[in-house]
C-alpha positions as CSV (number, residue, x, y, z in Angstrom):
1,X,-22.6,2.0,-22.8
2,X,-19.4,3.8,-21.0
3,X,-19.2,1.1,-18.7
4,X,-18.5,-1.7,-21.2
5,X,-15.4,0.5,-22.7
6,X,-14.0,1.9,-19.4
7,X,-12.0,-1.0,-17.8
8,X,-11.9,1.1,-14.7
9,X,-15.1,0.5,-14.3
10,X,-14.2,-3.0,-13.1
11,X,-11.0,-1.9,-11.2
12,X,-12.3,-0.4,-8.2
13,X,-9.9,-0.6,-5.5
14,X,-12.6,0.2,-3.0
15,X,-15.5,-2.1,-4.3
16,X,-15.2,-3.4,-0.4
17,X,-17.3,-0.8,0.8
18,X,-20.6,-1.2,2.0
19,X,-23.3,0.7,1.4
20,X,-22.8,2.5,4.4
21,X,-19.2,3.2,3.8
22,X,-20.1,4.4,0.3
23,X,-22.5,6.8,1.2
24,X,-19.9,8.0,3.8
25,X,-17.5,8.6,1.4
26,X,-20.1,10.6,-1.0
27,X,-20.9,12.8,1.9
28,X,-24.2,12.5,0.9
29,X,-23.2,14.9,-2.8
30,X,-23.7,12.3,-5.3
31,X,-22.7,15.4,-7.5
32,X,-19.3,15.1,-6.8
33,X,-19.0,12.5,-9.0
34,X,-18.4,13.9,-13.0
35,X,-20.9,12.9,-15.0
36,X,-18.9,10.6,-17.7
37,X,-17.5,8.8,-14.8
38,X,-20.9,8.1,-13.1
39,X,-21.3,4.7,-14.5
40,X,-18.2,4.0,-12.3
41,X,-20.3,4.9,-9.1
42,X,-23.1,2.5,-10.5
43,X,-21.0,-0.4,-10.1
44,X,-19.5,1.0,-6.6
45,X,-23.6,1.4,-5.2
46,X,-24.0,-2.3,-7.1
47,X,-21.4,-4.2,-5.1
48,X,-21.9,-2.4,-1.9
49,X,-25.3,-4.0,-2.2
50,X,-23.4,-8.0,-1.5
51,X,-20.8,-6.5,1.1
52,X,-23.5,-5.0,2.7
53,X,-25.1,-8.5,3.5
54,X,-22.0,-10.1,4.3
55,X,-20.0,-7.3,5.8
56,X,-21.5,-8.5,9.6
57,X,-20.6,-12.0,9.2
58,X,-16.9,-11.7,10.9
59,X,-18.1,-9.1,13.8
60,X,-21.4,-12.2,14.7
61,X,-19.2,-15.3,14.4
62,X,-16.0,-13.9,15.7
63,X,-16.4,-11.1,17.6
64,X,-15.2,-11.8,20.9
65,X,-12.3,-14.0,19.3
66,X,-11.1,-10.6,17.9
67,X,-11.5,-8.8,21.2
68,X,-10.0,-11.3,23.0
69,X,-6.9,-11.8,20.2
70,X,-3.1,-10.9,21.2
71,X,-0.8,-10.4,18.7
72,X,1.8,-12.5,18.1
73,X,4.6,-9.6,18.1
74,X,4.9,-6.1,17.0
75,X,5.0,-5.6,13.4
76,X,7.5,-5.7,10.8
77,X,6.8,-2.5,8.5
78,X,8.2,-2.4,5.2
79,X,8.3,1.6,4.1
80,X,9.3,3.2,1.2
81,X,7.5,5.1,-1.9
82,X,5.3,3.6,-3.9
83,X,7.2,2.2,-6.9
84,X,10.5,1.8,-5.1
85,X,10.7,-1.8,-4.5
86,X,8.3,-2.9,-1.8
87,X,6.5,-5.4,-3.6
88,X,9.8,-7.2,-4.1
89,X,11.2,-6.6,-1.0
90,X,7.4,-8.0,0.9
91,X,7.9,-11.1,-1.5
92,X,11.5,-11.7,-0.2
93,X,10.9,-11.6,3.6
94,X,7.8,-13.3,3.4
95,X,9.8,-16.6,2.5
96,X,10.7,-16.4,6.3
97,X,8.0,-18.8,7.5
98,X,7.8,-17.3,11.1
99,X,5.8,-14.2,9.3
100,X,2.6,-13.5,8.5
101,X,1.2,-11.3,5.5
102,X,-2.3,-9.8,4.7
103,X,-3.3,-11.6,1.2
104,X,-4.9,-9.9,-1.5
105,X,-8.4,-12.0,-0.9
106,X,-8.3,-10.6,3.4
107,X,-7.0,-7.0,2.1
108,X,-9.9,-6.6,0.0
109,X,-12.6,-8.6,2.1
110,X,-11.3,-7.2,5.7
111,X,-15.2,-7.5,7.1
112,X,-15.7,-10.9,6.1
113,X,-12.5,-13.1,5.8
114,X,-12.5,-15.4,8.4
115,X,-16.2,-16.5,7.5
116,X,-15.9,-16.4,3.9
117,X,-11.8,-16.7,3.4
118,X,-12.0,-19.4,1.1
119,X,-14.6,-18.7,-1.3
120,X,-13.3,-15.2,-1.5
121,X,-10.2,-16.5,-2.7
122,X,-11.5,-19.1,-5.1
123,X,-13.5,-16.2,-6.6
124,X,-10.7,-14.1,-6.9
125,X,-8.3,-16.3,-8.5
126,X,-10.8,-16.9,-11.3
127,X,-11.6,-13.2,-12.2
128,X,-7.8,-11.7,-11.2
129,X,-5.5,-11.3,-14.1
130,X,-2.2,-13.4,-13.9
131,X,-0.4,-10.2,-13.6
132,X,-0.5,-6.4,-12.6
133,X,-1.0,-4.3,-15.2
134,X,1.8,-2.0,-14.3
135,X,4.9,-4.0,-13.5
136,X,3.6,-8.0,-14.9
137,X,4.3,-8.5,-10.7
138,X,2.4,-11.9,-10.4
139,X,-1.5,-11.4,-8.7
140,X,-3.0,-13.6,-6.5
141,X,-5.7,-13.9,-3.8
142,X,-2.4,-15.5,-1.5
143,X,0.2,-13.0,-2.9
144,X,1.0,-10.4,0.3
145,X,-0.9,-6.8,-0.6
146,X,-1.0,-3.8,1.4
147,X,-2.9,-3.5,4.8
148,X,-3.4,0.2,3.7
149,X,-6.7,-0.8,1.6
150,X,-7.9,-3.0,4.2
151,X,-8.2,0.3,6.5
152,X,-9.4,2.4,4.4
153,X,-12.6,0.1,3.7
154,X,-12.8,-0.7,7.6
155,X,-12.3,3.1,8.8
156,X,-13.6,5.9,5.7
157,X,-10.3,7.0,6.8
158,X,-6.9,7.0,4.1
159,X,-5.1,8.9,1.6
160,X,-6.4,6.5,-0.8
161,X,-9.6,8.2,-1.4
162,X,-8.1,10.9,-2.6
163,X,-7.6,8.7,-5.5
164,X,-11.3,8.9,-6.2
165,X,-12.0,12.4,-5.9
166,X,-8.6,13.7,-7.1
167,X,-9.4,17.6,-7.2
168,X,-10.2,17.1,-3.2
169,X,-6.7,16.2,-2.5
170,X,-6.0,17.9,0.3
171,X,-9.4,16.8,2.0
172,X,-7.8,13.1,2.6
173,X,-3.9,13.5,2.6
174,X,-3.8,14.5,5.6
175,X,-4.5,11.1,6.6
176,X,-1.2,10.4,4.9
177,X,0.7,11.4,8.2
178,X,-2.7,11.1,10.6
179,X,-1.2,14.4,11.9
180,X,-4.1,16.9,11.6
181,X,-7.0,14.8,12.4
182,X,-9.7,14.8,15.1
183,X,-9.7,13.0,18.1
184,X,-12.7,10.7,16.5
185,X,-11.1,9.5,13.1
186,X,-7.4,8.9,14.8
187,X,-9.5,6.5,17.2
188,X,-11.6,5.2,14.6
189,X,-8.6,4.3,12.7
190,X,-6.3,3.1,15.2
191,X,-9.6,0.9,15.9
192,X,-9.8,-0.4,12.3
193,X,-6.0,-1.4,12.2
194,X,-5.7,-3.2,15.4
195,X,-9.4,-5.2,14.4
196,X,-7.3,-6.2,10.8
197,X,-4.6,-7.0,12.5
198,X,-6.2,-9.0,15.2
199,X,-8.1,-11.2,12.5
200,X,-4.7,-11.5,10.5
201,X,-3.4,-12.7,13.9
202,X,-6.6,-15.2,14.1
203,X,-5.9,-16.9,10.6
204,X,-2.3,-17.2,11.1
205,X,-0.6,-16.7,14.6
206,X,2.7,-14.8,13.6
207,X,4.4,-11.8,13.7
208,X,3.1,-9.7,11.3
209,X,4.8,-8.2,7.9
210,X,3.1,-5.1,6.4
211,X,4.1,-3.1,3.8
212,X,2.2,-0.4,2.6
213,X,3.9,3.1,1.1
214,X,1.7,5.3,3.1
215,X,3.2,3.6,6.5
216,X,6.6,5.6,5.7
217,X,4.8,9.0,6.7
218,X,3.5,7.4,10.1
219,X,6.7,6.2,11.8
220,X,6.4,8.1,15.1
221,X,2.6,7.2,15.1
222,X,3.5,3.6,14.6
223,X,6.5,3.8,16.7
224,X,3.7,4.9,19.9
225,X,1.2,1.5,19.1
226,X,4.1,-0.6,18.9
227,X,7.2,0.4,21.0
228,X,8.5,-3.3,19.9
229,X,7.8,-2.8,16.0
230,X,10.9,-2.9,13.2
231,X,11.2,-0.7,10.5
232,X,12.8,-1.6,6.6
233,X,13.1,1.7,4.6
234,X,13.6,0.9,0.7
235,X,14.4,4.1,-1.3
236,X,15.2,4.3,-5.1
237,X,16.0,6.6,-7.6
238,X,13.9,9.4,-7.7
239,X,14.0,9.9,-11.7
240,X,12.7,5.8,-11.6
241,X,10.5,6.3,-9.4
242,X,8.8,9.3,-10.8
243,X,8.3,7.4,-14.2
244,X,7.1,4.4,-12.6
245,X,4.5,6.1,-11.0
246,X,3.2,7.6,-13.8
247,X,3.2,4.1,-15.5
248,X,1.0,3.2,-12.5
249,X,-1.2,6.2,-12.4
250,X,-2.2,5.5,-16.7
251,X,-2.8,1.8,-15.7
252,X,-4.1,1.7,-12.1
253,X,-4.4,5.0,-10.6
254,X,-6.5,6.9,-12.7
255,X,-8.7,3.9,-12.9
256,X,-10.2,4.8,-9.7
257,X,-11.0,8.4,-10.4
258,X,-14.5,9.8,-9.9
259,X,-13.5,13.4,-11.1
260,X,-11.8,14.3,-13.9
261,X,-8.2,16.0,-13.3
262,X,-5.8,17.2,-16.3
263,X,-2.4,15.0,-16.6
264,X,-0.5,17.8,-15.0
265,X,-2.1,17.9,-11.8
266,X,-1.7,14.4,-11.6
267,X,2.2,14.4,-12.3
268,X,2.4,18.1,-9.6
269,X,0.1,15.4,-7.1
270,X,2.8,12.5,-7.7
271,X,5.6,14.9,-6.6
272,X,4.0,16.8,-3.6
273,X,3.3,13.0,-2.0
274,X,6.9,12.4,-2.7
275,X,8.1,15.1,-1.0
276,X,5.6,15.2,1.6
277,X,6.2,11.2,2.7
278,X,10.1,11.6,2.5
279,X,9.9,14.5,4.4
280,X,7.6,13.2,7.1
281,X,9.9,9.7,7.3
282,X,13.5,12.0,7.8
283,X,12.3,13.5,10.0
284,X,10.7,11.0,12.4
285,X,12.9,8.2,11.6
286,X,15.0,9.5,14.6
287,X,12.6,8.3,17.0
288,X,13.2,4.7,16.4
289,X,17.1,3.2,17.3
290,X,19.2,1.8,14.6
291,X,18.4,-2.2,15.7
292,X,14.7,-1.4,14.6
293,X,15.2,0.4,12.1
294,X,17.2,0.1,8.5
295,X,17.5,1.8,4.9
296,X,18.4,0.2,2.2
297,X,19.2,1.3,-1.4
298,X,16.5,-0.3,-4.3
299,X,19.8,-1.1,-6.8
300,X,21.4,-2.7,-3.6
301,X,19.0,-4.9,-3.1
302,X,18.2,-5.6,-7.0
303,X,22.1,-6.3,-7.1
304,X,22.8,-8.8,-4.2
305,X,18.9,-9.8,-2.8
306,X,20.7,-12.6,-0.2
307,X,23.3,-9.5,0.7
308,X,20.9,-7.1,1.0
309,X,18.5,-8.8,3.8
310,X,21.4,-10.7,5.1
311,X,22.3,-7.0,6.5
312,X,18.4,-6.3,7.1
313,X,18.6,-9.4,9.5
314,X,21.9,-8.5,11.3
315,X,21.2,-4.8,11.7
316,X,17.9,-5.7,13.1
317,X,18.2,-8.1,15.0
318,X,16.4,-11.3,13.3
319,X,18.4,-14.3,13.9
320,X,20.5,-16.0,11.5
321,X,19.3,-15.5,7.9
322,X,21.1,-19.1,6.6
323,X,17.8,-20.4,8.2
324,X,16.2,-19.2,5.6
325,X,18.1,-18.3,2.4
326,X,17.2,-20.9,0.3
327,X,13.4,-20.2,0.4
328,X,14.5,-16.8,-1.3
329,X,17.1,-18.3,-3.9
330,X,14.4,-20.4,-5.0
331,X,12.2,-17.7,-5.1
332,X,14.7,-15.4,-7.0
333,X,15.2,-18.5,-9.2
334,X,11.2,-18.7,-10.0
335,X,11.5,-15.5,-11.4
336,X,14.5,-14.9,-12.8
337,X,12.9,-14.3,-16.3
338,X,10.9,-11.0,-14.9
339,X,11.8,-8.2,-16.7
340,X,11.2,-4.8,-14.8
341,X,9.4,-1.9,-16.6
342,X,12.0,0.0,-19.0
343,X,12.5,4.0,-17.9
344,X,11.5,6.4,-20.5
345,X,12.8,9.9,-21.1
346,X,11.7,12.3,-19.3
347,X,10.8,15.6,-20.3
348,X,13.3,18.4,-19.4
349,X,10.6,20.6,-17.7
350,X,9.5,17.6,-15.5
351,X,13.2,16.8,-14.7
352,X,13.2,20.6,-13.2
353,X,10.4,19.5,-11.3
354,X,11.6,16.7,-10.0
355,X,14.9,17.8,-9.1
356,X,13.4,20.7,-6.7
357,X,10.9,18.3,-4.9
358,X,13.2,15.6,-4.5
359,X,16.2,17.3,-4.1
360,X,16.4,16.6,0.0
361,X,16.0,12.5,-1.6
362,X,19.1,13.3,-4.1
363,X,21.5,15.0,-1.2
364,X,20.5,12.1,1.6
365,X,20.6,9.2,-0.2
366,X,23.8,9.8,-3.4
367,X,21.6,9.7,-6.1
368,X,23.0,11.9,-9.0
369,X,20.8,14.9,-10.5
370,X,20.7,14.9,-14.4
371,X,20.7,18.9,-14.8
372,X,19.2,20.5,-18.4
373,X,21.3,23.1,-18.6
């Protein structure tokens, strides 16, 4: 059987959804779906059956404590490509106790973790691998993961799904920059993101950190829900990042895929998000003042970590990082034996193609072009 072979079968980012939210996100044309990557939708339609059943539990039991909930502060955003540092960066600030992060276990249980928080995550620690399969980045249901999932399960509404019907790109990117969308789904997810955070809020009363890539398009929208929010922008090199991503599309990405789409649409796809996100975050970035709002270089930060946010917490305003430097020594300490994913070469046509979508990212930011001829 294909299932037993295909370990994306198992790796469903969006195995969350309910049967309702399924269905909403087939649109009703099952035959979207290709058929030698059907047996992925089985599984999808099987565990929408359980989060079905237990997807109400949170709204009965704690649905006026969510209404009624005040957050603690505007967010912290950390923005920045995917495969630029983020992770690291979300693992670093999050030694400061007086933050709060979504876990992996309330990402990918948004409906129900309040009720079922702790057997979620005694579940999940016994079926997650030790480590992602991209980078060897430690998983676990308590490790900080990106609210952009948690959204996208509560709302039908994220650039993420675009990851499960690849060839129907442009149907979901646009909710990259939640620029040209209706009245209706900019409500419905505004809705869905102030519920998740609200419930964040409820399990652990503190300002919240988030970090999710697709964030770094929304600045001005975020900037309007919270005039008070701070902004950490992480860029890398672009040649690193490209290869990186690819690493993550073979091992994560493409794992999600109900349609079939040939390797160099995929590598074209990874580049027009590049250029579209960077574009989008130049752009409105000069909305936000400089205390709210910093860059800082990936090789900076991999070079000096206690430097880097040292000048994170000064620029913006956080209070005296000393207070807190020795939770991130002895975090750097506990892994100071990771080894980060080696670059490979890349292929002189795709360093064409990189250099002319990411060329605005080479002239803004220093980073030298390697040329072919």
């Amino acid at each position: 059987m294909k299932w037993k072979n295909d370990k994306g079968t198992f790796m469903q980012a969006f195995q969350a959804l309910d049967y309702f939210g399924l269905n909403r996100l087939l649109e009703g044309k099952p035959d979207r779906v290709d058929k030698e990557l059907r047996h992925r939708l089985s599984y999808l339609k099987f565990s929408s059956v359980l989060k079905t059943i237990i997807q109400p539990l949170d709204r009965l039991l704690y649905g006026k404590k969510i209404a009624d909930t005040k957050l603690a502060g505007d967010p912290v955003f950390l923005l920045g490509h995917w495969r630029s540092g983020t992770t690291f960066l979300h693992n670093l600030l999050s030694r400061d106790t007086r933050f709060t992060c979504p876990t992996l276990a309330q990402v990918f249980t948004p409906h129900s973790f309040l009720t079922l928080g702790k057997v979620t995550a005694a579940y999940l620690d016994k079926v997650l691998p030790e480590t992602r399969a991209m980078d060897q980045v430690i998983l676990g249901s308590q490790e900080p993961q990106e609210d952009e999932f948690a959204i996208a399960v509560m709302s039908n509404i994220s650039p993420y799904f675009a990851t499960v019907f690849p060839r129907e790109r442009d149907k979901y990117i646009r909710f990259l920059r939640m620029k040209d969308v209706s009245e209706d789904e900019l409500f419905a997810w505004k809705d869905a993101f102030m519920t998740f955070l609200k419930k964040i809020t409820i399990a652990n009363n503190k300002r919240i950190l988030l970090k999710s890539p697709t964030h770094t398009a929304r600045v001005s929208l975020l900037n309007d829900m919270f005039p008070e929010a701070k902004f950490i922008h992480i860029v890398r090199n672009p040649y690193n990042v490209y290869t990186s991503m690819w690493k993550l599309y073979e091992n994560y990405t493409s794992m999600q895929h109900l349609q079939v789409i040939s390797k160099e649409d995929s590598k074209r796809d990874i580049l027009k998000n590049y250029k579209e996100m960077f574009e989008a975050f130049e752009e409105e970035k000069l909305l936000v003042p400089k205390n709210r709002l910093i860059t800082i270089k990936y090789e900076d930060l991999i070079k000096n970590p206690l430097g880097a946010l040292e000048l994170v917490y000064k620029q913006l305003e956080f209070g005296n990082f000393s207070n807190f430097d020795h939770k991130v020594a002895e975090y750097l300490d506990g892994i100071k034996n990771y080894t980060p994913n080696k670059t490979g070469r890349i292929p002189p046509e795709e360093l064409e193609q990189i250099n002319s979508f990411c060329h605005q990212v080479f002239d803004a930011y220093g980073y030298e072009k390697i040329h072919t001829k």
